[in-house]
C-alpha positions as CSV (number, residue, x, y, z in Angstrom):
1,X,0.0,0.0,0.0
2,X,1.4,3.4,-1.0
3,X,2.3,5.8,1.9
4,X,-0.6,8.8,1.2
5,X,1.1,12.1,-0.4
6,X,1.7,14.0,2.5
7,X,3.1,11.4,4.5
8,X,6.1,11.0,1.2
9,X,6.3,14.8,1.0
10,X,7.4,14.7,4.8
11,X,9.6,11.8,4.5
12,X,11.7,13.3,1.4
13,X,11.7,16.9,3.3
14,X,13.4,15.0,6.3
15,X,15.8,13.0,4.3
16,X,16.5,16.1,2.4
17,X,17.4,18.0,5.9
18,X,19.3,15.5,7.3
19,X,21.4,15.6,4.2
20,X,22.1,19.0,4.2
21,X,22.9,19.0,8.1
22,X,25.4,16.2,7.9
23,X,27.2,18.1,4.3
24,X,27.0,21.1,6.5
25,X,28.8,19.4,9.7
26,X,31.0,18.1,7.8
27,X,32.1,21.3,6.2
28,X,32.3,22.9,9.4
29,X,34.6,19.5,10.2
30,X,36.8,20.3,7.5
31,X,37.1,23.9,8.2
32,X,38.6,23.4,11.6
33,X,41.0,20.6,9.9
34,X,42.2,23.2,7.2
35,X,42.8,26.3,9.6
36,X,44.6,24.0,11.8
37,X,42.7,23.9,14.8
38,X,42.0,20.0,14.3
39,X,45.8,19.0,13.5
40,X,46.7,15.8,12.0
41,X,46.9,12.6,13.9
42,X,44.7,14.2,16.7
43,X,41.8,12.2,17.7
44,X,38.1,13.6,17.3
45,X,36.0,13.6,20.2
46,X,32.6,12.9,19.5
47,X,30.9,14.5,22.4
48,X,32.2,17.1,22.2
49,X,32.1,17.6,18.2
50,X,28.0,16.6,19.3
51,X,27.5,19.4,21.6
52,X,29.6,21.7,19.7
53,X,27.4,22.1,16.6
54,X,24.5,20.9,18.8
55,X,23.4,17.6,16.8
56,X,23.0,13.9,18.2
57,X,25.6,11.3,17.2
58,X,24.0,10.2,14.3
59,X,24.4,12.8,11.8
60,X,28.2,13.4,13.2
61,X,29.1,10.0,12.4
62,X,27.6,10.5,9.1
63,X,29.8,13.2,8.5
64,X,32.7,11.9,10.2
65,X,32.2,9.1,7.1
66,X,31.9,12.0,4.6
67,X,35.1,13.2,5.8
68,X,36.6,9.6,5.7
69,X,35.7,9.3,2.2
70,X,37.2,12.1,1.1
71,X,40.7,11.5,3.1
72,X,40.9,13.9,6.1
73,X,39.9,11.1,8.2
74,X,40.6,8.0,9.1
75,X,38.1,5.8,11.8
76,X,39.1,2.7,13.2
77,X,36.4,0.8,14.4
78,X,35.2,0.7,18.2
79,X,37.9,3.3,18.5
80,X,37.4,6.6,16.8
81,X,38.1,8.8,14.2
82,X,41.2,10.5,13.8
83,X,42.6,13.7,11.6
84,X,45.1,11.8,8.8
85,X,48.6,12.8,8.8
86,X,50.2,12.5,5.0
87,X,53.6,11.0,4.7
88,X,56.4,12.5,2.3
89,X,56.2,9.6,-0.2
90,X,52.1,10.4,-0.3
91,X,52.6,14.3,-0.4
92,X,55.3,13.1,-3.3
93,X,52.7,11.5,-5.7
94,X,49.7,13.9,-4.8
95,X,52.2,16.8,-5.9
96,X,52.8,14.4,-9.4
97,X,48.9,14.2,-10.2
98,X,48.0,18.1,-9.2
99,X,50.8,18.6,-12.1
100,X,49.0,17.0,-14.1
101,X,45.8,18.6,-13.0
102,X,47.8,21.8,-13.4
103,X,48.6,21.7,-16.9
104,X,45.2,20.3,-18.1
105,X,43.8,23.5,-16.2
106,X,46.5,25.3,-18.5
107,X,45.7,24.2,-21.7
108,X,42.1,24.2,-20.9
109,X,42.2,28.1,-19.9
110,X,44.2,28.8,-22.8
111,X,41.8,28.0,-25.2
112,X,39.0,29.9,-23.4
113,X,40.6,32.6,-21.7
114,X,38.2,35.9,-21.2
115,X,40.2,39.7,-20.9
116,X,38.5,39.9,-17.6
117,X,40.1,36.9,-16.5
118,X,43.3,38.1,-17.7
119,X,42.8,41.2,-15.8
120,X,42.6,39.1,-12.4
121,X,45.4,37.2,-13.5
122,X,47.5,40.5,-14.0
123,X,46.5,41.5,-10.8
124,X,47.2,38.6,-8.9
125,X,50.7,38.6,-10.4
126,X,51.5,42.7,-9.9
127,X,50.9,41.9,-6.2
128,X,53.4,38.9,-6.1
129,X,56.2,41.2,-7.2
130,X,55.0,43.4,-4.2
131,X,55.6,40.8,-1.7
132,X,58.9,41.5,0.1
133,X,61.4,38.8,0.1
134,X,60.6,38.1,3.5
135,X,57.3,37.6,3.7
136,X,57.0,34.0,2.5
137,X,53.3,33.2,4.1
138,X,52.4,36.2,2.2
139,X,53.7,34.6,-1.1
140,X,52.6,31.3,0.2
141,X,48.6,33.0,0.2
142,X,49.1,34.1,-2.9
143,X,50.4,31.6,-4.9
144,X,47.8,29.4,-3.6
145,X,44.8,31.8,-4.7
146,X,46.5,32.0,-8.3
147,X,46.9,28.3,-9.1
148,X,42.7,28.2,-7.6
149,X,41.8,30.5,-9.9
150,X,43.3,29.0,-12.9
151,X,41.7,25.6,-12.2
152,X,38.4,27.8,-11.6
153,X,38.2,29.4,-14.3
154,X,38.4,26.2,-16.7
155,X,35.0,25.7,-15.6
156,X,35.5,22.4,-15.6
157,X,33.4,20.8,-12.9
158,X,35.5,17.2,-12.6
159,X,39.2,19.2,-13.0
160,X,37.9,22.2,-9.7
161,X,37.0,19.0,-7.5
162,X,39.9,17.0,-7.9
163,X,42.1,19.9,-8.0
164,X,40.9,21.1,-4.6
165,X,40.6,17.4,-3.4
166,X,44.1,17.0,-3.3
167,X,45.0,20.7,-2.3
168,X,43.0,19.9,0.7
169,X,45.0,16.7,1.3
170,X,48.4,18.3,1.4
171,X,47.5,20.9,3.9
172,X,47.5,17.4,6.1
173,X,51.4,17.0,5.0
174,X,53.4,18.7,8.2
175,X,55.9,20.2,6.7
176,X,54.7,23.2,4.8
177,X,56.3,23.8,1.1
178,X,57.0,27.4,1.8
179,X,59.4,28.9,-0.4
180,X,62.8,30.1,0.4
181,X,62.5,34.3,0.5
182,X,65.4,34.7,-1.8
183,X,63.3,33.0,-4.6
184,X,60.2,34.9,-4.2
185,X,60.9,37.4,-7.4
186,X,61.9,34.2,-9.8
187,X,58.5,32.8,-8.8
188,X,56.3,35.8,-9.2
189,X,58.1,35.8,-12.8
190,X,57.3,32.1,-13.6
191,X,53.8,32.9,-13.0
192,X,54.0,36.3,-15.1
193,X,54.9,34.1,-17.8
194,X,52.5,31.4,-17.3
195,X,50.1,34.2,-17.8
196,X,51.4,35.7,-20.9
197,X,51.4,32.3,-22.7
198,X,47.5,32.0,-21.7
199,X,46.8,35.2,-22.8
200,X,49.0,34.1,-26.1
201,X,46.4,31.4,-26.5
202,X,49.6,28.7,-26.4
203,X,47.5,25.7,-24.8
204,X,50.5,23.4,-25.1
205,X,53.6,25.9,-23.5
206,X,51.4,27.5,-20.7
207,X,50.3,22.9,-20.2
208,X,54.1,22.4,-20.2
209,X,55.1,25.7,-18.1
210,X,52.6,25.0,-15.3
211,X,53.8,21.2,-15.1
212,X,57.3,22.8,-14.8
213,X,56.3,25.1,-12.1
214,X,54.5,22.5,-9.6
215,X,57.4,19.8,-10.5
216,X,59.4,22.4,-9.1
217,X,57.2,22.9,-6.1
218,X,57.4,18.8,-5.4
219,X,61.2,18.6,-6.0
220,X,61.4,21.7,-2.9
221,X,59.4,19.6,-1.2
222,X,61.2,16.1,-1.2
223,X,64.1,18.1,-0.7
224,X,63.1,20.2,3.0
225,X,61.0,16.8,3.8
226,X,63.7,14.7,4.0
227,X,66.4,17.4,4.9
228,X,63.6,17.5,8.2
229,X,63.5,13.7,8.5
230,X,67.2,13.4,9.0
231,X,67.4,16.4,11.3
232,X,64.5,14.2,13.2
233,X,66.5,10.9,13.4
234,X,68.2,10.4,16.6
235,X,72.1,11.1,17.1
């Protein structure tokens, strides 16, 4: 016997709310993961996660799962959830696939470029060459926002969600790829150039210059991370 109309309407608007509560705790989750208030390998308490956003257990653990799923968590059964840490050899082959991802954005955005979006681009660049040399988290912000909005602008759907998948996943990485202060004015040029062969309409050079650019980026990183790793091992 089919439920009557107003008893289905109900039960969708429930299942719709309780969907939207558990993507919204989990973004909330993620947030305080990201800004470092949750830091990796700490262990989530539930309770207090519960009374925090003032929800019962069930829709946390829902989006505790949500947040498995997508790597910022792992749970262990009986036992909890905890925030993932990333080792170097993981960092090292999500830094290969986002250049990838970095020089299909490239080619993508060269093909489709708009002047306004070159204007941004412009922008974004004239303020990396205002950066002094010692203000790397400065750098850091920007050159971050820059390599966003280049995947954004694509407007590829698949390309912004993987792309920001994985950015996510590195913030988990410890040791931060910050770069050294005597190389912020060589950097802000790379990406000057990187611009100019999008605005050229060269799909293929500004493809092969942003590969360039985040190989780079992972090279640094293997570098400092294992530099750190022997400056960790006892003497």
């Amino acid at each position: 016997m089919n439920a009557p109309p107003s008893t289905a309407s109900e039960h969708a608007l429930a299942l719709v709310q309780s969907t939207s509560l558990t993507r919204l705790v989990a973004e909330s989750i993620e947030a305080l993961i990201l800004g470092g208030e949750l830091a990796p390998g700490s262990k989530l308490n539930e309770m207090a996660l519960a009374q925090r956003f003032g929800i019962s257990r069930g829709p946390l653990r829902e989006a505790l799962r949500l947040l498995e799923e997508s790597g910022l968590l792992r749970q262990e059964k009986n036992r909890g959830a905890w925030v993932r840490k990333i080792a170097l050899a993981e960092a090292a082959d999500i830094y290969e696939v986002r250049a990838g991802l970095d020089a299909t954005a490239g080619r993508l955005l060269a093909e489709r470029i708009t002047p306004a979006q070159l204007r941004t681009l412009r922008k974004m660049t004239a303020a990396m060459r205002e950066v002094p040399p010692g203000d790397v988290d400065r750098f850091h912000e920007l050159n971050l926002g820059f390599h966003d909005c280049i995947v954004g602008m694509t407007g590829n759907a698949v390309l912004i969600e993987q792309y920001h998948r994985l950015t996510k996943l590195l913030v988990l990485f410890r040791r931060r790829n910050l770069l050294a202060s005597m190389a912020i004015p060589r950097f802000a040029e790379e990406h000057s150039a990187i611009v100019d062969l999008l605005a050229a309409g060269d799909g293929r050079a500004a493809a092969e210059a942003l590969f360039a650019h985040a190989q780079g980026g992972r090279e640094r990183m293997l570098r400092d991370g294992e530099l750190a790793g022997a400056a960790d091992e006892p003497r």
